[in-house]
C-alpha positions, 0 to 999 in steps of 0.5 A: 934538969928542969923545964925552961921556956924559950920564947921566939921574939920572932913569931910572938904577937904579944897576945898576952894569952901566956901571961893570962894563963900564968902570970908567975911564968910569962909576962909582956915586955915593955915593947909587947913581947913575951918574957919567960919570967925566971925560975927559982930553982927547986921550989919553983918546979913544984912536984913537977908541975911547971913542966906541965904548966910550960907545954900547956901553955906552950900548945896554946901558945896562937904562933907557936913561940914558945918552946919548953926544953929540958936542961941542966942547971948550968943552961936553963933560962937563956932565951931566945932573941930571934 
């Protein structure tokens, strides 16, 4: 299992604050969108703090688009295209 942020292409204004927070996880896409960069695996985890660092970011998140979900390998990193 590892935490994955999903993105609602629907609600997010492109603020930027996701990616000024962490800019290894969230960037801006060309078109002002918010992308949830991919994880690498086991040593992008990192003693559990991408879980943390993913809902912090999440609760900050002004439209409430981000989401962290808990999946399996075979799921993780599939984003939400609203």
């Amino acid at each position: 299992m590892r935490a994955v942020a999903r993105i609602d292409r629907t609600l997010c204004l492109g603020t930027g604050l996701c990616e000024a927070m962490a800019d290894d996880l969230f960037l801006l896409a060309d078109d002002g969108i918010a992308v949830a960069q991919e994880d690498r695996g086991p040593e992008d985890q990192g003693r559990g703090e991408r879980p943390e660092r993913l809902r912090a970011i999440a609760d900050c998140c002004p439209t409430g688009a981000i989401t962290v979900a808990e999946e399996t390998d075979s799921t993780a990193g599939h984003e939400s295209k609203g």
